[in-house]
C-alpha positions in Angstrom: -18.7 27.6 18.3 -21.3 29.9 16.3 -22.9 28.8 14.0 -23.6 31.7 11.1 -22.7 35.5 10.8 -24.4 38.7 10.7 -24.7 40.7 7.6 -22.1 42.8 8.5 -19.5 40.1 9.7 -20.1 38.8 6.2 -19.8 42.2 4.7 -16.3 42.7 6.8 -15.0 39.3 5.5 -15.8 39.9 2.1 -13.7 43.4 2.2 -10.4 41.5 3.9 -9.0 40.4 1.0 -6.3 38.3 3.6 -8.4 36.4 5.8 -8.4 32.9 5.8 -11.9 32.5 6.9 -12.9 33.9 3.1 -13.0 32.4 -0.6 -14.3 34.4 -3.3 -16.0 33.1 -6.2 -17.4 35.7 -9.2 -19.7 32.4 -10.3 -20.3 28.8 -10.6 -18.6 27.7 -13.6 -15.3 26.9 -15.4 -12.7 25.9 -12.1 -14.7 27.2 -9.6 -16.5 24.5 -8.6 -13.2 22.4 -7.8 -11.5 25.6 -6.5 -14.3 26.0 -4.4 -14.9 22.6 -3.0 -10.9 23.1 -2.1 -11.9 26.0 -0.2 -14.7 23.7 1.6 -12.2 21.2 2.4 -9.7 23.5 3.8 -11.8 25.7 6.2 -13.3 22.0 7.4 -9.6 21.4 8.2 -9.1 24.2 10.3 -5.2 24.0 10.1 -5.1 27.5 12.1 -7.2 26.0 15.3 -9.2 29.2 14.7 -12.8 27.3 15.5 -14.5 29.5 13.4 -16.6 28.6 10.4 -14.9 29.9 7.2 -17.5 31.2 4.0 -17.3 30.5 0.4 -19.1 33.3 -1.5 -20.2 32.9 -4.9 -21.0 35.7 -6.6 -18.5 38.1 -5.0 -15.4 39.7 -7.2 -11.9 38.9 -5.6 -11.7 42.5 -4.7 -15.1 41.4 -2.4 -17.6 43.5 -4.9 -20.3 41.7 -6.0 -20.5 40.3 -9.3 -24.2 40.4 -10.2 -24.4 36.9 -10.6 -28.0 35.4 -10.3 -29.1 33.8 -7.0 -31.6 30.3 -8.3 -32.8 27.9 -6.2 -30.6 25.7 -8.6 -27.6 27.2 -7.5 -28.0 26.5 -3.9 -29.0 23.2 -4.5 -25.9 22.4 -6.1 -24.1 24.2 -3.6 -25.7 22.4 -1.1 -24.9 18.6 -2.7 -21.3 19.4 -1.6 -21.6 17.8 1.8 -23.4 14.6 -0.1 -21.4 14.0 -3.5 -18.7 12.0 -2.2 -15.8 13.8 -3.2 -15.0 15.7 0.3 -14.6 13.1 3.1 -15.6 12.7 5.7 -18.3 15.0 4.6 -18.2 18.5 5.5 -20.7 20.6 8.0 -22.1 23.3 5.8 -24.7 25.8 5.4 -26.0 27.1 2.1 -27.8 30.3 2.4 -28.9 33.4 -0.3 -28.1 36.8 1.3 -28.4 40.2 0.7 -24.5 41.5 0.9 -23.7 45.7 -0.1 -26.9 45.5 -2.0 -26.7 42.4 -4.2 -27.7 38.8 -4.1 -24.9 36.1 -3.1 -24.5 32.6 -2.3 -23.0 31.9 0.7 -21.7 28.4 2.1 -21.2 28.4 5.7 -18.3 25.6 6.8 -17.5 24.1 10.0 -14.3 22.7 11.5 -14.4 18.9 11.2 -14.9 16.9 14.7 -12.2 14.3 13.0 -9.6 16.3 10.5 -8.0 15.7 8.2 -11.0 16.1 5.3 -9.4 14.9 2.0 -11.2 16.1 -1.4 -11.0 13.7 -4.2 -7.4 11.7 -2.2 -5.8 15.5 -1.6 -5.8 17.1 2.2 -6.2 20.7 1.4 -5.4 23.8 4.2 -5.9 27.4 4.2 -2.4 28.9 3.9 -3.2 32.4 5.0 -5.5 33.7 2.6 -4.7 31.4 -0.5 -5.2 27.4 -0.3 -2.7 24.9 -0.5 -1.9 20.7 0.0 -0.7 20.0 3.5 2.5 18.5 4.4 3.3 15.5 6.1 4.0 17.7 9.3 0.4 19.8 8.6 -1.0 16.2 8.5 0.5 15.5 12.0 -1.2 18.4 13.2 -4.6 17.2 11.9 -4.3 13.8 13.6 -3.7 15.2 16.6 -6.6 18.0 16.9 -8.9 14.8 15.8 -7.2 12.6 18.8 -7.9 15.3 21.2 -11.2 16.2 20.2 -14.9 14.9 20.5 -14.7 11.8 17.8 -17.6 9.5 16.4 -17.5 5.5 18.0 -15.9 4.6 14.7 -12.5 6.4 15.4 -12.2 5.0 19.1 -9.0 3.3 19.6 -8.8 -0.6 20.3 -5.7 -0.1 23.3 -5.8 -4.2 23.4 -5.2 -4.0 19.0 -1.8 -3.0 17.1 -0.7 -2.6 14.2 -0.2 -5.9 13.4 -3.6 -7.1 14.1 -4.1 -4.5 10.2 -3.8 -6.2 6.7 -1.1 -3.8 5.6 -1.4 -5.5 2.3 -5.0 -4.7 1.6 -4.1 -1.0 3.2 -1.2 -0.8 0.5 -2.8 -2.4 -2.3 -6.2 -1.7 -2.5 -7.1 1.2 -0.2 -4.8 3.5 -0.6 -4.8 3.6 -4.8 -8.6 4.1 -4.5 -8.5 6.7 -1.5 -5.8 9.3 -3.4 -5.1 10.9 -6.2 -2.0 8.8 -8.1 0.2 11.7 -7.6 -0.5 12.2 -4.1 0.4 8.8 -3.5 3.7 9.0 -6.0 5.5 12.1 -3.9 4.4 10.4 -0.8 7.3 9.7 1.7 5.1 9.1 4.5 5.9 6.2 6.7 3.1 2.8 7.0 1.9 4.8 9.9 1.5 8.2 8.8 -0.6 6.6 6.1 -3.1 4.7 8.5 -3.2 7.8 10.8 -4.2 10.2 8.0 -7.2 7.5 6.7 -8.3 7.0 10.3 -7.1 3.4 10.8 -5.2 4.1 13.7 -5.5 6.8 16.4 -2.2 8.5 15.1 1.2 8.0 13.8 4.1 8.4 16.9 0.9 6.2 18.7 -0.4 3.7 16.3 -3.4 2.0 17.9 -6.1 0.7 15.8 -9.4 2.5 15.1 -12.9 0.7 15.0 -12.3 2.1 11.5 -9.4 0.3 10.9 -10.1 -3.1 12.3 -13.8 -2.8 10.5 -12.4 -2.0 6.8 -8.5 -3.6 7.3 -8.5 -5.9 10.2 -7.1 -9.7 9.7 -9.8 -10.7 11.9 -12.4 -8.2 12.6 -14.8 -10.3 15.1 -11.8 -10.5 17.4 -12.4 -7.3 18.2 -15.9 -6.1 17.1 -18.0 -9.4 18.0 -21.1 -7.9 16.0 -19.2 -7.0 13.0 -21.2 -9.4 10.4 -24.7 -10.0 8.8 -26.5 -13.2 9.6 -28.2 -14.2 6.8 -31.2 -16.8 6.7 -33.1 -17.6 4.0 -36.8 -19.3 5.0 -39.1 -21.3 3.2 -42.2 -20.0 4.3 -43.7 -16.7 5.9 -42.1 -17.1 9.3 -39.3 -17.4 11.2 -40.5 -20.7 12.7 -40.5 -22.0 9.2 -37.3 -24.2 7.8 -34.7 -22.4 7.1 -33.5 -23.5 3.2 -29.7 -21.1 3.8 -27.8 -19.8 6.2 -24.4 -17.9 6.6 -22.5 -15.5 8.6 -21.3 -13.3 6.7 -17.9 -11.4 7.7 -14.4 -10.4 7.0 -13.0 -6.7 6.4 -15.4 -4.5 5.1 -14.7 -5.0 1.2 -14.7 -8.9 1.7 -18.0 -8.5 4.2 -20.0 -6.5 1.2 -18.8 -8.5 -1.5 -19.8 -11.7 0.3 -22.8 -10.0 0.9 -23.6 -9.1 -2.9 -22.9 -12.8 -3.4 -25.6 -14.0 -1.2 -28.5 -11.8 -2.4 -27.2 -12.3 -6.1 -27.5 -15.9 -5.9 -31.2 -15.8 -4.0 -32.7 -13.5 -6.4 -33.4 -16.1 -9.0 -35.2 -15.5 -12.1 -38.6 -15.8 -12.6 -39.8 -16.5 -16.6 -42.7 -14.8 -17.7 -43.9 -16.7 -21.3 -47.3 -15.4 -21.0 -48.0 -11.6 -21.4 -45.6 -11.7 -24.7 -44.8 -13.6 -27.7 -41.3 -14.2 -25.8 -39.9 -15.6 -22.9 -38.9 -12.6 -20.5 -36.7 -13.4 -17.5 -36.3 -11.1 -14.6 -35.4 -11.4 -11.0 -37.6 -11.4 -8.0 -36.7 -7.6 -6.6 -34.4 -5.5 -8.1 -31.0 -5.5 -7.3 -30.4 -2.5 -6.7 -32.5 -1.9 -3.8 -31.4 -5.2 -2.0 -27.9 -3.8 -2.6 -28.8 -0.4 -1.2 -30.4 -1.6 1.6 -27.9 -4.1 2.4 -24.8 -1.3 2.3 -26.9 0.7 4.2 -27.9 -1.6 7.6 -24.1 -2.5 7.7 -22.9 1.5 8.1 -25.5 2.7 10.0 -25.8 0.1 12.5 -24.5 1.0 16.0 -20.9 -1.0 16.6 -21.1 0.9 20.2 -22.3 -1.3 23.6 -24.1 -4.4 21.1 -22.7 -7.9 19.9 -25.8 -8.4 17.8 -25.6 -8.2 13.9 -27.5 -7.1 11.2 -29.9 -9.2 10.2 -31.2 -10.3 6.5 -34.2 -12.8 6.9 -35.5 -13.7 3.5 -38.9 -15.0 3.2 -41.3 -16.3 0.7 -43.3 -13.2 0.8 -40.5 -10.6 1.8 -37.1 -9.6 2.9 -36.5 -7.8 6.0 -33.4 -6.2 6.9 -32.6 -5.5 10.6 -29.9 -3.3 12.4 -29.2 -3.0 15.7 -28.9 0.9 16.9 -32.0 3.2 16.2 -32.1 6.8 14.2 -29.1 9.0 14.7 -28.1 12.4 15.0 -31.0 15.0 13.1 -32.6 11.9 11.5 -35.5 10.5 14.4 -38.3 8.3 14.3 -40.4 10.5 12.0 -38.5 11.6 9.3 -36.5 8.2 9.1 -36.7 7.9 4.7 -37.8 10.9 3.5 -35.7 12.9 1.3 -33.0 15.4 3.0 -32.4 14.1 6.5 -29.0 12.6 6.7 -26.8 12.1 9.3 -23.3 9.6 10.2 -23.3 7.7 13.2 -20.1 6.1 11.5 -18.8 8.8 9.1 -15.4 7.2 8.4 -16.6 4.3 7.4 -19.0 5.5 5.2 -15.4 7.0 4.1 -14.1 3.6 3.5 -17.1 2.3 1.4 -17.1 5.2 -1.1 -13.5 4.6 -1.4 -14.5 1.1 -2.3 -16.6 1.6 -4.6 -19.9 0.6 -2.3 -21.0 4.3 -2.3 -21.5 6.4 -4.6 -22.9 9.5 -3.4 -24.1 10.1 0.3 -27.3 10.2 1.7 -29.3 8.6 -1.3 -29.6 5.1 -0.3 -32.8 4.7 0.5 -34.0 6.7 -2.3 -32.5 4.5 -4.5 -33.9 1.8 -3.4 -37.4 3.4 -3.4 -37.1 4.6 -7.0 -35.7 1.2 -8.3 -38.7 -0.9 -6.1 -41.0 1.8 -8.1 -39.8 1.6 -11.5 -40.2 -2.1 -11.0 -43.8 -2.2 -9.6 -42.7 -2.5 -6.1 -44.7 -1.3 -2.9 -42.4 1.4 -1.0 -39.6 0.0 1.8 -41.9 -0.2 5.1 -39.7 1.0 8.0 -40.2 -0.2 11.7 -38.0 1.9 13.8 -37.4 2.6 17.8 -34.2 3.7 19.5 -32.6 0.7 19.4 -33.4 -1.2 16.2 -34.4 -0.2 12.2 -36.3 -3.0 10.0 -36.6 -2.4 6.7 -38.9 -4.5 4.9 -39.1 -5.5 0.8 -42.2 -7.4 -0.2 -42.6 -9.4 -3.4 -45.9 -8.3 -5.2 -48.9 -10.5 -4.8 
């Protein structure tokens, strides 16, 4: 599949006004950035099988003129925060590049087919529907499940042959999932049957075959470590410096995904006790040991971008007198490596629908600022930086209290 086009291919597709690789946008304002992050959505989906990238212009007239608009480095950062703000899932493969097109300055965002359709922005599967953009049908839906099924798929969509349907909570599917994963009028015309409705969220490998995903035993499964013995965070809390010292707490923590975090929140909630300051201020000042925020971040982030693939071993949360270290099995992934592990900008999803299931949740709210997060709350707070430890197989993270 290529990867970008020449300045003439561009120049063609902005002149065929009924191609269905091309969305025009005059600017950045008003609708268009919902119009256009339909557009996004709907070449990722690829309904036609075409295998081609489709291009979102901004700053080209329908009629494929440009419109003058002004090019900033603003603008393409914004543009560019499309894979990352949570409201396409999974998130889309773009490219955001400035380019000179009939004389003039435009934006250009570069999409790829999706590896594991269908792509939903904010609960609604849009499709290119020749050259205007529409909601797919239950039948275009189909067709999505079954390029994913027969295409190159991340672990977390393998199907469990030994797992069925029944081995799902339908009622946490029904109840809580779904409300949270669409729009309240999607789900209000939906006549989709129980299976359509795992198939299209990735829980099970497709409709006419239900068998479970890793997704769908992780986030909906009765009893995930039947089937994924790893799936759970062993958590030990050590009164000392070592892990020789005695150990003051201890709990596996597990369940669906939901239940798994929550439990999870629980545990670092109640360990992160108060400490009372009474002496730099005429008042008693309370705070907690380390800031939430960045356990929480942390946390979230060890339990989806572990490897579930070829290891029984969990994540691991040792807290110490001194520290907190937080270990996952399965080493950098994808365009993120050994070197640039942290820094800002280099994101990539060994598990993308399950980092799918935790923004629907509620546990994510934007992609690929975890770790940031954590770093500016550990900052604000008078924190030393996350130290990171990581090799092919393993990531610590480490927290340490202030001397």
């Amino acid at each position: 599949m290529r990867s970008n086009y020449t300045d003439e291919e561009l120049e063609d597709l902005l002149e065929d006004l009924e191609s269905d690789f091309a969305e025009r946008k005059e600017s950045w304002r008003g609708d268009a950035p919902d119009k256009g992050r339909q557009a996004v959505c709907a070449f990722a989906n690829d309904l036609p099988c075409r295998s081609q990238p489709g291009v979102l212009f901004v700053g080209a007239a329908d009629d494929g003129s440009p419109s003058g608009l002004a090019i900033s480095d603003e603008l393409l950062q914004t543009l560019a925060a499309i894979k990352t703000d949570g409201n396409i899932l999974p998130p889309p493969t773009i490219l955001v590049q400035k380019r000179i097109l009939k004389g003039k300055e435009l934006a250009i965002v570069i999409v790829h087919p999706a590896d594991a359709p269908p792509v939903r922005y904010k609960g609604r599967v849009w499709i290119r529907i020749g050259s205007r953009r529409g909601i797919a049908t239950a039948q275009d839906e189909r067709i999505l499940n079954e390029k994913r099924r027969h295409g190159d798929i991340p672990f977390d969509m393998y199907p469990v042959t030994r797992a069925t349907v029944g081995d799902l909570n339908r009622l946490l599917f029904e109840q809580e999932y779904l409300p949270n994963a669409f729009a309240p009028d999607i789900l209000a015309s939906n006549d989709r049957s129980y299976e359509q409705r795992l198939a299209s969220c990735g829980m099970v490998s497709a409709a006419d075959d239900p068998i479970p995903t890793i997704t769908g035993l992780l986030v909906l499964g009765k009893r995930p470590l039947d089937w994924i013995p790893g799936a759970y965070v062993q958590f030990l809390r050590l009164s000392g410096t070592k892990l020789s010292d005695p150990v003051s707490d201890e709990r596996k923590i597990d369940g669906p995904l939901a239940q798994l975090l929550g439990r999870l929140d629980e545990k670092l909630i109640s360990h992160n006790r108060e400490q009372i300051d009474i002496t730099s201020d005429n008042k008693e000042r309370r705070s907690p040991q380390y800031p939430l925020a960045a356990l929480q971040q942390l946390a979230r982030n060890a339990v989806l971008h572990r490897t579930y693939e070829g290891t029984n071993s969990p994540v691991h949360l040792y807290w110490f007198d001194d520290r907190i270290e937080f270990i996952s099995p399965g080493g950098p992934f994808g365009r993120v490596t050994a070197e640039n592990f942290g820094q800002p900008g280099y994101i990539d999803y060994r598990n993308p629908h399950l980092a799918d299931a935790m923004k629907v949740f509620g546990y994510v709210q934007r992609f690929g600022i975890g770790i940031q997060t954590a770093q500016a709350a550990l900052m604000n707070n008078g924190y030393s930086p996350v130290e990171f430890i990581v090799d092919q197989s393993t990531v610590v993270c480490t927290v340490r209290r202030p001397n």
